[in-house]
N, C-alpha and C positions, 0 to 999 in steps of 0.2 A: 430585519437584516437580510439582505441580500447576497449570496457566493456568489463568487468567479464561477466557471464551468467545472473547471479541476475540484475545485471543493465540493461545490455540487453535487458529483459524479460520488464522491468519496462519504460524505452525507447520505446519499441514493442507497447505501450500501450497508447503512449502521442498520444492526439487529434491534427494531425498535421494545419500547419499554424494558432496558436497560440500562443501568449507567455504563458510562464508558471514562475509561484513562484514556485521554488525547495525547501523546508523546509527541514532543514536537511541536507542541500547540501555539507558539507564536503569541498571535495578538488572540488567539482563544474562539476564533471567530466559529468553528466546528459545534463546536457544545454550545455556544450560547444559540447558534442559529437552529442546534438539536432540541435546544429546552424548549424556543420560545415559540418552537413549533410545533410542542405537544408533541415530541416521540419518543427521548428519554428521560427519565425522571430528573440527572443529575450525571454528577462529570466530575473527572479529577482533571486538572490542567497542568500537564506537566512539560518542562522544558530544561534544558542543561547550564542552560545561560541564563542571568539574574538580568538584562536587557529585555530578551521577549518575554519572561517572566512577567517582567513588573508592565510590559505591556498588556499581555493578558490579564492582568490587576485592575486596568484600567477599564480595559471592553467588558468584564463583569461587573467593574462598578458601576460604568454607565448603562447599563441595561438590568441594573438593581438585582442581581444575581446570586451576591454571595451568601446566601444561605443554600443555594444548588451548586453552585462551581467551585472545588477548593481547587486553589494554585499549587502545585506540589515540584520543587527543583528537585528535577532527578536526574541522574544519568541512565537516559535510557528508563528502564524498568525497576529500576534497581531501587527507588524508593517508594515505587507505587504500593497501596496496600494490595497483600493478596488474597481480598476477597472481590476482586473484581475480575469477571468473567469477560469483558468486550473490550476491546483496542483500538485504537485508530492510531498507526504510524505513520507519514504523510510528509511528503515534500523532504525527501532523502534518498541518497542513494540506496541500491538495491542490495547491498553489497554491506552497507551501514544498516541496514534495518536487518537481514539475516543476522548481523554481530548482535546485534539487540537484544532476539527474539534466542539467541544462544547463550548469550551473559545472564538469562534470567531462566534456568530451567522450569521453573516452579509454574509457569504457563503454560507447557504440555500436561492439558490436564483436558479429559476429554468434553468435550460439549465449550472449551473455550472459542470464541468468537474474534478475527480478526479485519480489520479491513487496511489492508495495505496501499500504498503509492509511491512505488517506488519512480525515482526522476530518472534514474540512468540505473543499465545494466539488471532490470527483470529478468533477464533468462539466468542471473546467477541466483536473484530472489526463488529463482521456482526451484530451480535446482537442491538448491535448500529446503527449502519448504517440503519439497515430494521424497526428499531424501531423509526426513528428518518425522514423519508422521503425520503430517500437515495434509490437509486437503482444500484445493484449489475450488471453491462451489461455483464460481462465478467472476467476471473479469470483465471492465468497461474501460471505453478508450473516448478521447475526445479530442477533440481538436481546438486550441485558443492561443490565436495571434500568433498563428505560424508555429505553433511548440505542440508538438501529441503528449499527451498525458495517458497513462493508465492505471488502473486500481483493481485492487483483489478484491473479493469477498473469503476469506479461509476460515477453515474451522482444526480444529486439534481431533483427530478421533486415533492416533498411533498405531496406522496402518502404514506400510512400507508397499507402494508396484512401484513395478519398474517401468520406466519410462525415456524413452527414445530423445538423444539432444536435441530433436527440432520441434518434441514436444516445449523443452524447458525458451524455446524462442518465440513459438506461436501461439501456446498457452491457451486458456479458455475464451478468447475477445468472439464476441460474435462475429460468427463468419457471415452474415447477409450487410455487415458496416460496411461502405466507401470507404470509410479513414481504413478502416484497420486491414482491407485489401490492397487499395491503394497506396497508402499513406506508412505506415504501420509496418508490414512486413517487405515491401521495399528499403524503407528506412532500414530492416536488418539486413535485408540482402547488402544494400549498400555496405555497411559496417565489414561483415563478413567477406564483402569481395577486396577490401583494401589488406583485412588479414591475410588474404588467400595471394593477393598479388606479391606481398613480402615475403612468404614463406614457402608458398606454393607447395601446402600441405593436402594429401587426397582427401583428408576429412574433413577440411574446411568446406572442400570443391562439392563435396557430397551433402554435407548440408545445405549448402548454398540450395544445390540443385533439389532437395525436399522442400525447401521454402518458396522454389518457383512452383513448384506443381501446386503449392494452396493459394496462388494468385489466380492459377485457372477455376 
């Protein structure tokens, strides 16, 4: 099996030899491309909707799986078992996966393993995250067909720093990427200058202006 770049990026990122719950897992293509490449033993495949569900039924059945993949409908976390330590939440808002990773406290628990991707609105993802005992280890951006993608690597260790808003915009991506100088935090600038022209708030204007200084 073969990913897209986004899944790739998201895959690149799983804590190998471990199972992982996939939330959100679609047609399941994550964990089957985790198993059949030798990195983690097994997987729960979960989704909210009885649609991608029964899709991801199928991509396990054609790649003769189901003694390592269970399907599991769940909202969210809420039916995963908890005795699994690693996550993949993927292709959702940033916004929707903090509610997520909030609805299930039972996963603040230290040494848990996450890999996030959030589609829209990562700076409220980290906001939460860094607010909440999370730790940011690593962060990777990519570019496919005109759309930036990015993904966490996080862990649970229930430390609280404090941290500056243009940290929760600029977050861990490596700073030597073209996309993520160029492409990346432009893209925030942008966002941020349309709030700033409506409101014409000094703390937008002051953000703004920390996120030019990391383009230099």
């Amino acid at each position: 099996m073969k990913l897209d770049l986004r899944l790739t990026m998201v895959a690149s990122l799983v804590r190998p030899g471990k199972p992982i719950a996939d939330i959100g897992t679609d047609h399941a293509y994550v964990p089957v491309y985790l198993i059949k490449n030798g990195i983690i033993p097994s997987a729960y495949a979960c989704d909210v909707k009885v649609g991608p569900l029964d899709n991801a039924k199928k991509t396990i059945e054609e790649f003769e799986l189901e003694d390592k993949i269970t399907p599991i409908l769940s909202d969210g976390l809420i039916s995963v078992p908890h005795d699994v330590n690693d996550f993949v939440i993927a292709g959702m808002g940033g916004e929707l996966i903090a509610k997520i990773l909030s609805d299930s406290p039972w996963v603040k628990e230290e040494g848990n393993h996450f890999v996030l991707q959030p589609q829209t609105h990562a700076e409220d993802l980290r906001h939460y995250l860094l607010s909440e005992g999370y730790e940011i280890l690593k962060e990777d951006v990519v570019k496919d067909k005109r759309h930036l993608y990015i993904a966490m690597e996080v862990s649970y260790t229930g430390k609280v720093v404090a941290h500056t808003e243009s940290d929760y915009y600029l977050g861990k991506l490596p700073k030597s990427s073209s996309i993520y100088k160029k492409d990346y935090i432009e893209y925030m600038i942008s966002r941020l200058d349309v709030q700033y022209k409506a409101t014409r708030k000094e703390d937008i204007k002051a953000l703004i202006d920390s996120l030019k200084e990391a383009l230099s």
